[in-house]
C-alpha positions in Angstrom: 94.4 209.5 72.3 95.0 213.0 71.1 93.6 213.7 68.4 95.9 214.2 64.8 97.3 217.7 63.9 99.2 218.5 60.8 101.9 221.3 60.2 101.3 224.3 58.1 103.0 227.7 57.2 101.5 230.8 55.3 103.5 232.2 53.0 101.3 235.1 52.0 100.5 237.0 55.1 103.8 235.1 56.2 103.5 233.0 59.6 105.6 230.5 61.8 105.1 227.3 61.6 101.4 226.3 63.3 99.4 223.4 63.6 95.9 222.1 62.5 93.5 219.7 64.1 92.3 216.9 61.3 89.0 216.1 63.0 86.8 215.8 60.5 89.2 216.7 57.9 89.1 214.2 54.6 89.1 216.7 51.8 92.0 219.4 51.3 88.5 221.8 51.2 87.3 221.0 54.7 91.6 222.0 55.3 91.5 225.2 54.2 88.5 226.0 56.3 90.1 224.4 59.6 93.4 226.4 58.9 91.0 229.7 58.4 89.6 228.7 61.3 92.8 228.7 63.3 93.9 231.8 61.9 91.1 234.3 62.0 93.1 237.7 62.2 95.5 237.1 59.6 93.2 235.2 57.3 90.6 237.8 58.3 90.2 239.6 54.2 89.6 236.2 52.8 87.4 233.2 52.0 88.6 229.9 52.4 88.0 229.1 49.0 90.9 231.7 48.0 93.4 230.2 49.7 96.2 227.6 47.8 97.2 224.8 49.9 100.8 223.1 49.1 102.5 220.7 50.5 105.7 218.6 50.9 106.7 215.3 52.5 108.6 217.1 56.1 110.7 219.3 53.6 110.8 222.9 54.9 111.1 224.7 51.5 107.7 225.8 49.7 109.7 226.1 46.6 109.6 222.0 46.4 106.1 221.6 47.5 103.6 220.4 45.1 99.5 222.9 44.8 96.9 220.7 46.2 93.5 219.8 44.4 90.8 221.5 46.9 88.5 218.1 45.8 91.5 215.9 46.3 90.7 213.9 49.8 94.1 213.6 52.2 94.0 209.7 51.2 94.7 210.6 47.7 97.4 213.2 49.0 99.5 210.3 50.5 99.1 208.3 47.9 100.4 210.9 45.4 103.6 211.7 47.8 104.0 207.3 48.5 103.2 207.8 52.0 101.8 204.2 53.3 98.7 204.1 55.4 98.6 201.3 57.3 94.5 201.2 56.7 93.0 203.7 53.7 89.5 202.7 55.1 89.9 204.1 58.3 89.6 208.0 58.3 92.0 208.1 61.4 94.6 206.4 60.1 94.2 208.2 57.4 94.8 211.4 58.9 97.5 210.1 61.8 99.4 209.2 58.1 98.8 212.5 56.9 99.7 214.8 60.3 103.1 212.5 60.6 104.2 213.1 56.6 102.5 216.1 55.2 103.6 219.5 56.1 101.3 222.3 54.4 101.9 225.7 53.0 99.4 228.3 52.6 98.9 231.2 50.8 96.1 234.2 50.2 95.6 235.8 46.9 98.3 239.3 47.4 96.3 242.3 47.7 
């Protein structure tokens, strides 16, 4: 079975549409670093603590998309948008819930 990936966009250096793996992903923190992680040239000036996750329920316009606690875990997330999971204990549900709902946007500090 392959293994979760959620949609995400920056914003600010502006991207396409890309996606990230959720292995070992519970915590919007351990999100920015996997999306750093998957883009290492244009997220190359900055930490992963300085970037702003937001996020929306599959609607493709940042201006409805709600700032993401970094200590917030992606349980919380769905439960905060009223996304069911069919079983909150299980970390891979959790995320399957999370890659099939939540599309992310992203964006660095400007320079």
């Amino acid at each position: 079975m392959a293994l979760p990936k959620a949609w995400f966009k920056l914003l600010n250096p502006e991207s396409d549409w890309d996606r990230v793996s959720l292995e070992e992903i519970e915590y919007v923190a351990d999100l920015r670093k996997a999306i750093k992680k998957e883009m290492p040239i244009l997220l190359k000036d900055y930490e992963a603590s300085q970037l702003t996750l937001s996020a929306t329920v599959k609607v493709d316009d940042a201006s409805q998309a709600v700032k993401l606690d970094a200590r917030k875990s992606l349980a919380s997330i769905l439960k905060n948008f009223d996304v069911k999971i069919p079983d909150k204990k299980d970390i891979a549900s959790v995320q399957k819930s999370f890659a099939e709902n939540i599309w992310l946007f992203v964006s660095a500090p400007g320079k």
